[in-house]
N, C-alpha and C positions, 0 to 999 in steps of 0.2 A: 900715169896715175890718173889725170883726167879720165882716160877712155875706162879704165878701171871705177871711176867714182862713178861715169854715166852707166854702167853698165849693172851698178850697184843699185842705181835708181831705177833700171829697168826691171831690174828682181823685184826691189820694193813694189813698182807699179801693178805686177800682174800675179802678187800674196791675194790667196783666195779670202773675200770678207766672210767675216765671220757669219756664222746663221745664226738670227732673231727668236730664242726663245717664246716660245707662246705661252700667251697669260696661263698660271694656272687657273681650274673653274673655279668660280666663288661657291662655298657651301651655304644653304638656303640660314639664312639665321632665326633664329628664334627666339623667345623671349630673352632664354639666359644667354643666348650667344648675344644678344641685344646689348647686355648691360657689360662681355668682353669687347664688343665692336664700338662701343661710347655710343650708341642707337638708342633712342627713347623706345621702350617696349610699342607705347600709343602708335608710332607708324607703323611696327611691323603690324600690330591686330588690323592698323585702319586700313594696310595692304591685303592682307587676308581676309577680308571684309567687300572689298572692293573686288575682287579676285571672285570669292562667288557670287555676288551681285550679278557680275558676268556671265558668269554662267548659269545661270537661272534666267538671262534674258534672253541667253540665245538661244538655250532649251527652248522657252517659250516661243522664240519666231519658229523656229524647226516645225514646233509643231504645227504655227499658225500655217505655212504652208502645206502640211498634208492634205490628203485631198478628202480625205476620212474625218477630219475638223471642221469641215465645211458645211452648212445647215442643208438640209435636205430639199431635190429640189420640190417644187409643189406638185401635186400628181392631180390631175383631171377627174372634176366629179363623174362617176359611174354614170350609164347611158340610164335614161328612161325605161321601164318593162316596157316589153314588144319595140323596143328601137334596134335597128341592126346597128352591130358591132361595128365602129369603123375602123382600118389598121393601124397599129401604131405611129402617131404624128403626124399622122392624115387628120383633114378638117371634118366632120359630122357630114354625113350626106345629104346632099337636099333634099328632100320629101315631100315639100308644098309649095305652091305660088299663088297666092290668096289675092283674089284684084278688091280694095278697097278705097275709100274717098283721098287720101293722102299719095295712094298709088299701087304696084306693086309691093307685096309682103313676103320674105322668103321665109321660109322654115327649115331648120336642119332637122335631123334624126336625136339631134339630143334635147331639144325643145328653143333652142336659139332662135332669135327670130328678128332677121333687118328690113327696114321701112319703119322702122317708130321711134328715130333720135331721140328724138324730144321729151319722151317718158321717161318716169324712174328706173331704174334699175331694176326694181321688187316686180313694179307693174308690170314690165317687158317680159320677165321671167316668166310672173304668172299666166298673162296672155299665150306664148309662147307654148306653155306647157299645156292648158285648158285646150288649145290649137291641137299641138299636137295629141294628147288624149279622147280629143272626141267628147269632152266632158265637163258643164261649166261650176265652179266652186257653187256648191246649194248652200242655201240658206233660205229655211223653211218661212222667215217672216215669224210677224207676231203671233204669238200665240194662241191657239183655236181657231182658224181661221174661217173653215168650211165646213159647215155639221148643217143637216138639213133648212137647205137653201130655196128648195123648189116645194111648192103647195098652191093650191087654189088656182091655178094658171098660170102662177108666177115665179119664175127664177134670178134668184139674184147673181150678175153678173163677176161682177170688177167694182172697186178691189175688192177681194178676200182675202186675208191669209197675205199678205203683203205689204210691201211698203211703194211710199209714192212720193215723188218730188213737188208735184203742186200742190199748196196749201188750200188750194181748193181744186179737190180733183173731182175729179165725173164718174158718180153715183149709176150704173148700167145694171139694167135687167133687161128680163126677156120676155115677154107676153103672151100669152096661147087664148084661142077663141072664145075658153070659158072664167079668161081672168077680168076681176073687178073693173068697171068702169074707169075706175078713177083712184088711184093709191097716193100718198104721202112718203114722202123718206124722212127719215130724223137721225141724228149723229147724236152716238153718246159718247161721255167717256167713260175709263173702268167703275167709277161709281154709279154710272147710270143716269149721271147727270146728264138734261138735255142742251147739247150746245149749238146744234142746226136742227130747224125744220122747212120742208117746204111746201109750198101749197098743197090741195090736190091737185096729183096731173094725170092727163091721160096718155102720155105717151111713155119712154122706157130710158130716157135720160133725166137727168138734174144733175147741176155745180151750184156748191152754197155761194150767197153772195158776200160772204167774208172767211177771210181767211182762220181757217183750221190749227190748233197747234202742233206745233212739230214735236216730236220727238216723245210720243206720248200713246199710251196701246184706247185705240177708239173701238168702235162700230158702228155698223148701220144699220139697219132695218126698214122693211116696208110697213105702212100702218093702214090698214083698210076695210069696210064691212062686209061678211057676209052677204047673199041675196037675200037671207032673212034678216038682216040688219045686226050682227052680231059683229063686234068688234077684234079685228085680227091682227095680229102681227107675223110677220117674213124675218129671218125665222122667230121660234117662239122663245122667248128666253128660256124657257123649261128645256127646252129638245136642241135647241143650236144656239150656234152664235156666228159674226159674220164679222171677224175682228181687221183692222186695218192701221196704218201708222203712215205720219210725213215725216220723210226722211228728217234727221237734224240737219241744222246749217252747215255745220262741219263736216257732217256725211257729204251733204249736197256740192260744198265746196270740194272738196276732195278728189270726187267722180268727175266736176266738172272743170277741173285744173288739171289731170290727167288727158280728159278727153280736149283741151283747146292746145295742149304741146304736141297732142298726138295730129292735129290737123283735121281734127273731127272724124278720126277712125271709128268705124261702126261695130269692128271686133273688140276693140279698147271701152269702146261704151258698153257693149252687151257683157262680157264681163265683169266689166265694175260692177253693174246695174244686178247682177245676178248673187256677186258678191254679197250686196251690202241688202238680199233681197225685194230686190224690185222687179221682179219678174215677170211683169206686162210690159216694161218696157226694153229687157232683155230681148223679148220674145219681138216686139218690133225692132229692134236693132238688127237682131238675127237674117228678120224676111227681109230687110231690106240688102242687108249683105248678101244672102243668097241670091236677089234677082242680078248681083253684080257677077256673081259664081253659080251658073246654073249648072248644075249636076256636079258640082264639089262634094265629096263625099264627108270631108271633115264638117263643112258647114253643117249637112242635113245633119250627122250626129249630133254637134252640139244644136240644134234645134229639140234634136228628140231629146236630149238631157235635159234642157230646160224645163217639157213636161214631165220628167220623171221627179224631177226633185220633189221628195215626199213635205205633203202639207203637211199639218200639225191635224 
């Protein structure tokens, strides 16, 4: 009976266990299943609520990653006319080496131009480009400048038709073998007013000995006799005028805060100077740049532009 009772227990032990039904799936509820489930409707809506929130954010990241979402990158301004083309994301070509006060100048083929830290941004740009052009910004200066200048012997030189940094600048003519002994200069302004005269003299210069006002359209004139004693003036107000102006402060400031960052650059002066027309003193900035560059070709150009800029 024992071996019987163990042997009973050994059936018992190795009855196969039963297998674990799986949950049935829950069906999605809804409002009216909400209120069979004892479920406040408010959390099913504020689950379905939550549920697209979801997915409209992840919509949004998907797309933040395309590559089509992305702002466009910046494309390179267009070369200069007559620059050669350089290949794609290659750097501009060098094209110049300009020796000036500060040092070596390089230029590329798209008007870029290193050796002038120290300037603006605009002004580098501009220089660079005038550089590369062969061509300095005109600016004809004040109005009327040069209409019959030359009579009786006499030619007036500088200024005309320009502007000038020194509030007392130097009055130049030219002299021929049959001009008056002795002439007078006078400065007027646009009314006619006389605000300088100088003695008579006999040579081909005069500076007033006070200062002139800036920013203001003048002239000048020679004043002198005939050999018969008739009273003349260079030119005549009837037939010309010989107009001139000093820079304003601001101008002058302006040219002259560029050209002390640039290290006394002589392409950065003639420039400005040309810009804001002052064009005697372009034209010295120029030769003296040349005698650093002899036979540079871009110099002579801008040399020869500075005489073409049409007067008034």
């Amino acid at each position: 009976m024992a071996r019987a009772g163990r042997a009973g227990d050994a059936e018992d032990e190795t009855q196969a266990v039963p297998a674990l039904k799986a949950p049935r799936p829950r069906r999605a509820v809804g409002v009216r299943g909400a209120a069979h489930a004892n479920l406040p409707p408010s959390w099913v809506l504020g689950g379905a609520g939550a549920a697209v929130l979801l997915l409209v954010v992840a919509i949004a990241v998907t797309a933040g990653d395309r590559d089509d979402a992305a702002p466009p990158a910046a494309t390179a301004a267009p070369p200069l006319p007559g620059s050669p083309a350089a290949p794609e994301g290659a750097p501009p070509e060098h094209v110049a080496t300009i020796v000036d006060r500060p040092g070596r100048l390089e230029l590329d083929a798209a008007g870029g131009l290193s050796g002038l830290p120290g300037v603006s941004v605009n002004v580098r740009r501009q220089v660079g480009e005038a550089l590369l052009a062969g061509r300095l910004p005109g600016d004809a200066g004040p109005a009327a400048g040069r209409a019959n200048v030359a009579s009786a012997g006499l030619e007036l030189l500088a200024p005309l038709g320009e502007r000038v940094s020194d509030e007392r600048p130097r009055f130049l003519w030219r002299r021929a073998a049959e001009a008056p002994a002795r002439v007078a200069v006078e400065v007027l302004d646009a009314s006619g007013v006389l605000l300088a005269e100088s003695p008579p003299l006999s040579g081909s210069e005069w500076r007033p000995p006070r200062a002139l006002p800036r920013g203001r359209p003048l002239s000048w004139r020679l004043r002198f006799r005939e050999p018969g004693g008739e009273a003349r003036t260079l030119p005549d107000w009837a037939t010309g005028t010989s107009a001139f102006s000093v820079l304003r402060e601001e101008e002058l400031a302006w040219r002259e805060r560029e050209v002390d960052a640039s290290h006394g650059s002589l392409l950065v002066e003639a420039v400005l100077s040309a810009q804001l027309g002052a064009r005697s003193e372009a034209r010295a900035a120029l030769a003296e740049l040349a005698r650093l560059n002899p036979g540079e070709p871009r110099i002579a150009r801008l040399r020869a532009s500075i005489e073409a800029i049409p007067e008034p």
